[in-house]
C-alpha positions in Angstrom: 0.0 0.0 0.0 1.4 3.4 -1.0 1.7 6.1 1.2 -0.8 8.4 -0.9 -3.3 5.3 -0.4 -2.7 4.8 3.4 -3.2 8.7 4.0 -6.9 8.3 2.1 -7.7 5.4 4.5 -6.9 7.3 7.7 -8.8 10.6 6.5 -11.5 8.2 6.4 -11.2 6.5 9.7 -10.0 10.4 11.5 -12.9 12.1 10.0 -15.7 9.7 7.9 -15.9 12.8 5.7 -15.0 12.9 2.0 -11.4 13.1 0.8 -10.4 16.3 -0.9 -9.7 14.6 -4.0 -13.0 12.1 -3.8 -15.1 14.0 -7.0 -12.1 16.0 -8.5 -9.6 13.2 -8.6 -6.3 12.6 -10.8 -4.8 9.7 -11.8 -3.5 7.7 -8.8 -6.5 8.6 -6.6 -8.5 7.9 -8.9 -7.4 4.5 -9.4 -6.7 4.1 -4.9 -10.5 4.8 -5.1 -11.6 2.2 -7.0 -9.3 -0.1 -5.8 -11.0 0.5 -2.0 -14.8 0.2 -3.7 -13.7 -3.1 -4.9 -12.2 -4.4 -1.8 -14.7 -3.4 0.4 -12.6 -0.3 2.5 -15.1 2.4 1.1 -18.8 2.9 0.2 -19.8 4.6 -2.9 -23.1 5.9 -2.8 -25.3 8.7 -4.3 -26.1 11.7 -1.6 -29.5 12.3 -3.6 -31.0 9.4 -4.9 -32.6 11.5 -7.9 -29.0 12.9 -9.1 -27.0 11.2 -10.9 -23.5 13.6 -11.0 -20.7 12.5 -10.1 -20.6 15.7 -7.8 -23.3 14.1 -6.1 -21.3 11.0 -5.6 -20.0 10.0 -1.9 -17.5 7.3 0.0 -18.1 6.0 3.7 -15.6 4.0 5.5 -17.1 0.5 6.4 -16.2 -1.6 9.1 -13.2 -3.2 7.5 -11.9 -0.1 7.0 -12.2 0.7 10.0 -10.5 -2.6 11.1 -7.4 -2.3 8.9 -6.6 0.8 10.6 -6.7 0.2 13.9 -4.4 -2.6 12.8 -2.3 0.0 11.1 -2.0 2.3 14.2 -1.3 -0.5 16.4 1.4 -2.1 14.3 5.1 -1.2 16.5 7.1 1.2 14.9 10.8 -0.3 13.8 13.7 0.3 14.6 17.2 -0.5 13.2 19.5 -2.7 16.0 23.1 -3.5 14.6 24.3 -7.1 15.1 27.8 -8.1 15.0 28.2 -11.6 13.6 31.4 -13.6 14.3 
């Protein structure tokens, strides 16, 4: 997972609002977007029922996103040990 793509995740789990680049989207998030639809990390969904823009066009976290987080934020942070072999 890239860091642009880990940084979408947690502005979902921080804030369950949309992403800055969720309707205006280049390239890379465009594809990190569809990639999370497909595997189940976001909810894309209409905000009006009768519209169909793609300004009117929403994600939600679900509860695996949710899940792979917490995972993420409890994961130990490394650290470099030197070892001396004989």
């Amino acid at each position: 997972m890239t860091p642009l793509e880990i940084e979408i995740l947690m502005h979902y789990f921080c804030r369950g609002v949309d992403h800055k680049d969720a309707l205006n989207q280049p390239q890379a998030q465009k594809e990190a977007f569809k990639r999370f639809v497909d595997e189940g990390y976001l909810d894309k969904s209409c905000r009006d029922k009768s519209i169909l823009a793609t300004s009117n066009m929403h994600y939600t976290p679900t509860a695996k996103l949710n899940a792979y987080c917490v995972a993420l934020c409890n994961m130990p942070e490394p650290h470099q040990e030197w070892i001396v072999s004989y």
